[in-house]
N, C-alpha and C positions, 0 to 999 in steps of 0.2 A: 628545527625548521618545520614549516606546515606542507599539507599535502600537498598545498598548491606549490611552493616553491621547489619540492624533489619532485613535481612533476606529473600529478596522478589529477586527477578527475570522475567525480562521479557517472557512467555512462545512462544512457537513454534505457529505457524498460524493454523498447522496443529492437536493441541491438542484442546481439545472440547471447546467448546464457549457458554457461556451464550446466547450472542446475539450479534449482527453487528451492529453497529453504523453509520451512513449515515446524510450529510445535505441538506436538499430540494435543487436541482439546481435551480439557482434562476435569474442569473446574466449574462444578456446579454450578457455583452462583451468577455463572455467567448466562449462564444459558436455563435460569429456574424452572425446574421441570418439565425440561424438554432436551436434557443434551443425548440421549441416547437415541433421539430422532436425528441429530443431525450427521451422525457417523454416513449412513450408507452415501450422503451427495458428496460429504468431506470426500470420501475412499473415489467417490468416481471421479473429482476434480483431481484426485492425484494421480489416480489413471490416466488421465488424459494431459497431464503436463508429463508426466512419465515418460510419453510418446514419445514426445521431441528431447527432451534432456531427463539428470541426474532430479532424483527428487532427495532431501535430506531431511531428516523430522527429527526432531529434540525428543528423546524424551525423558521418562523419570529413571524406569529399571527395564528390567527384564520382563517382568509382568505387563508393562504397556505395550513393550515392545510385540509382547502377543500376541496382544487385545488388537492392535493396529494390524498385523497380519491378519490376522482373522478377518478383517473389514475391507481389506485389502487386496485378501483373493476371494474374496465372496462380489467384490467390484472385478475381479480381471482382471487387475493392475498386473504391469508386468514386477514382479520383485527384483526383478534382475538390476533394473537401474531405480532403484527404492535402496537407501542406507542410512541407517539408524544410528545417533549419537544418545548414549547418556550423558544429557544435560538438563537436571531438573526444569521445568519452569514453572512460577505461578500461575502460567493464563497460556493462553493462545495466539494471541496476536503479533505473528511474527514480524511484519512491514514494522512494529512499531518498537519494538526490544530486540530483533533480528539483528547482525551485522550488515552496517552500509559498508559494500566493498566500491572500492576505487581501483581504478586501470589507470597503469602510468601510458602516458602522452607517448612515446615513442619505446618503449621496451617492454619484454611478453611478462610482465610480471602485476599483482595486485597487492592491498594492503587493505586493511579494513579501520573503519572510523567505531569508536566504540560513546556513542553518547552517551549522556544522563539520561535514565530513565525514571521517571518518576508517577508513571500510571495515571500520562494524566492529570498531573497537579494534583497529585496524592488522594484522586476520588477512589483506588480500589486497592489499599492496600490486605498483605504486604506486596514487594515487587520486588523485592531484594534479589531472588533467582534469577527473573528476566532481565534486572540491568546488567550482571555478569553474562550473558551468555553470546555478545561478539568477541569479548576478550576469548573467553573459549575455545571456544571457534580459532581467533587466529593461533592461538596456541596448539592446538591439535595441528593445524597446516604448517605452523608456521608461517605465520605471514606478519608483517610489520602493524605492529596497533596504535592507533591516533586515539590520544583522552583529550577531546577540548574541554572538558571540567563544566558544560553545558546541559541541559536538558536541550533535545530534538527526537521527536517523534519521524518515521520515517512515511507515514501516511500524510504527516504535516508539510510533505514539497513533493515537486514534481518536476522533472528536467528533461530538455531537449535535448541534451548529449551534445551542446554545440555553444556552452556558456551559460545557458538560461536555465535561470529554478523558476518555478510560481511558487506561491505560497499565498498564504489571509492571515490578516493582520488581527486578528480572532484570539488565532492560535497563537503566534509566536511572538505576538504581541502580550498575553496575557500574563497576568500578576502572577499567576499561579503556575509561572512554568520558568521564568528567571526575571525575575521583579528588579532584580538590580543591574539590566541590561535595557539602552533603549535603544530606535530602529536602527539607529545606523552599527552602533556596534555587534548586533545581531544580522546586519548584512556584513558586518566583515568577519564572522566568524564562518558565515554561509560559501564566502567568499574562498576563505583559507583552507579550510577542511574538505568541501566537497568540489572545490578549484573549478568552479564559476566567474563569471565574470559578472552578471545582470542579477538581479533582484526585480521579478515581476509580482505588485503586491494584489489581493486581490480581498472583499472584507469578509462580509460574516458565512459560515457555514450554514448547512440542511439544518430543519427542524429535529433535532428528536436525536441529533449527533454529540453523544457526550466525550467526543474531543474536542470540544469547543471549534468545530467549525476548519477540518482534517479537509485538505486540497483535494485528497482520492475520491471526495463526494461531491465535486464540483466541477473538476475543469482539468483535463488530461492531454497530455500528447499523444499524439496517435502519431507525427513526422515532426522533424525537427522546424515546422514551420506551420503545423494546425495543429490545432487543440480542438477536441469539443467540449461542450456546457451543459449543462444541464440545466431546462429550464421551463417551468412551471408557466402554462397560460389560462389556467382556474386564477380569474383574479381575487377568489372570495380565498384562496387556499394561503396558508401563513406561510408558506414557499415562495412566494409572487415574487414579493418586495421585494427580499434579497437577492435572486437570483436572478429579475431582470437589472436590480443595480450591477451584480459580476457582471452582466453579460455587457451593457454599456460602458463599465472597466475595461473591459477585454478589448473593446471597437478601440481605445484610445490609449493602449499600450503600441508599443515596439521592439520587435527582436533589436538585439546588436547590430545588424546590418541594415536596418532604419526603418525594414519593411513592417507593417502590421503581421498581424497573425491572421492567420486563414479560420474562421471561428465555424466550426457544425453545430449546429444545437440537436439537441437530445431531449428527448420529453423525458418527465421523471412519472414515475408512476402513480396510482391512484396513492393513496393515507392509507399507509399498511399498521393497523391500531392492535396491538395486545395487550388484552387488563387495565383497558384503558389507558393505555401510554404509546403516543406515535412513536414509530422504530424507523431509521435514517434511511430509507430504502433508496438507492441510487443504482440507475443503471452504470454510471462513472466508476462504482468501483468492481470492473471490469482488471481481468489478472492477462497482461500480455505474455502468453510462454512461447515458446519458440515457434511450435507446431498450430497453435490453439490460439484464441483470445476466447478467452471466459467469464460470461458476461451472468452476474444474477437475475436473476427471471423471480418473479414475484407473483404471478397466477392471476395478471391484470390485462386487463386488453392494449395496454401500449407495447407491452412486451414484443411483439414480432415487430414494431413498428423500429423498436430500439436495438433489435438485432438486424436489423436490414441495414439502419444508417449507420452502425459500426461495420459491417460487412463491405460497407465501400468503403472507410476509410483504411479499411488490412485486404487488402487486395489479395496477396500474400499468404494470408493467412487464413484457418477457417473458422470464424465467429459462431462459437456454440454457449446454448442458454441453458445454463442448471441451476435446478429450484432451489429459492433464498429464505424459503417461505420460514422456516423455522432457523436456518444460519442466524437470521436479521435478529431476531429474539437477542443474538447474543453484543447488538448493536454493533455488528460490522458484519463485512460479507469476503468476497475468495482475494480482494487487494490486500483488504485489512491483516488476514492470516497468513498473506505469504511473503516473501523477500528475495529478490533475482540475485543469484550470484554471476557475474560476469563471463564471460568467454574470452581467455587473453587470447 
């Protein structure tokens, strides 16, 4: 039987969380001569989800284990609610090799979805480590593990915790991620596993996003009935086009319940360029944690503008900016690297 029929469903980012899940950055080539710049803002964004819940970090041995301490009380983090698994991985990017956990519909209990991972349509191999590491996971808790035998990225959807996913048709449409699947049977596995009812499609991603075009850089819930967008008004900028196409997509969707969606728009920030290569700089990928919404800050003048319009949409919550400036290099920011585990 699939998730959806025992019962379970993917919840919203924005409902409460046990704890965030994260894997030690580790891997040079991600971050070409710059990753030891970007520990001290990693350490303070883990401080600051700390706050409100459990933090949990992958890492290789003992030795990282360390290294991460060390960075981690030189930030203030509390240790106390920080807990370290030995789980090798090749990279970082936990939203996207992470365990998607699922909450059953009426009893206190979870289970997790264990996708194909495949780095991306095999742009960084190897990935071998990271595609095991939700089996892991449920086997250390024990928790019940779902193989749909698929590739899905967990940066590649986004859900209102009330039926609905978005996604672009970029991503999980492409050749290079399961070529022998087309839309509609890729909306019924979205359907089965992560126990949705709706499929909102949306098309191409950000400039300079080499996951072909990942929903976290686009167009988010903030409630289970607005989203915002991010959206480019440089009409000389190669951002334009697409993202005022999402954005007149989004005018002509429908939740389940027939309404429109409530749309904010978001400026995106100025062409943040290194070595001559634009890097996917988006205020959307913003990490909602219990206490906190953590939004990357890029050292541009839209920046305060893009922390105010997310600060009304979490009323709740308190909207803080920390620097991406050298994250981005690793072409993603604080969504990309982390993963919510639920609160039953």
């Amino acid at each position: 039987m699939t998730p959806q029929q025992l019962g379970y469903y993917f919840p919203a980012e924005f409902a409460p969380h046990e704890a965030t899940w994260l894997s030690w950055p580790h891997k040079e080539a991600s971050w070409p001569g710059k990753i030891q710049t970007i520990y001290p803002v990693y350490a303070e964004f883990i401080k600051r989800v700390a706050e409100g819940e459990r933090v949990r970090i992958n890492v290789r041995d003992a030795a990282m284990q360390q290294q991460a301490t060390e960075y981690l009380q030189q930030a203030g983090a509390s240790l106390s609610r920080i807990e370290f698994f030995f789980h090798p991985t090749n990279d970082a990017w936990c939203r996207d090799h992470g365990p998607a956990f699922l909450l059953h519909q009426t009893e206190k209990k979870k289970a997790i979805v264990d996708w194909g991972y495949n780095a991306w349509g095999g742009k960084y191999p190897p990935h071998d480590l990271d595609d095991v590491i939700p089996t892991r996971i449920a086997e250390h808790f024990k928790l019940p593990v779902f193989h749909p035998g698929i590739v899905m990225e967990g940066g590649s959807v986004e859900f209102n915790g009330k039926g609905t996913v978005l996604t672009t048709t970029s991503c999980l449409l492409n050749q290079n991620r399961n070529p022998h699947l087309n839309q509609q049977q890729i909306e019924e596995y979205l359907y089965n596993f992560y126990g949705v009812q709706q499929v909102l499609w949306l098309g191409d991603g950000i400039v300079g996003d080499d996951t072909d075009g990942h929903i976290d850089d686009l167009t988010r819930f903030v409630n289970e009935n607005t989203v915002v967008t991010v959206v480019e008004h440089d009409s000389s900028d190669e951002n334009f086009a697409p993202l005022q196409e999402n954005l007149e997509m989004l005018k002509t969707l429908r939740l389940l319940n027939g309404h429109p969606l409530n749309i904010v728009e978001l400026p995106m920030p100025g062409a943040v360029v290194y070595e001559d290569m634009r890097l996917p700089a988006s205020y959307a990928n913003f990490y909602i944690a219990n206490k906190y919404v953590v939004v990357p800050t890029f050292r541009d003048k839209q920046d305060d503008r893009a922390l105010q319009i997310l600060q009304t949409c979490f009323p709740d919550r308190e909207v803080i900016g920390l620097d991406s400036w050298d994250i981005i290099w690793g072409l993603g920011s604080f969504h990309c690297l982390s993963q919510q585990e639920p609160a039953v």
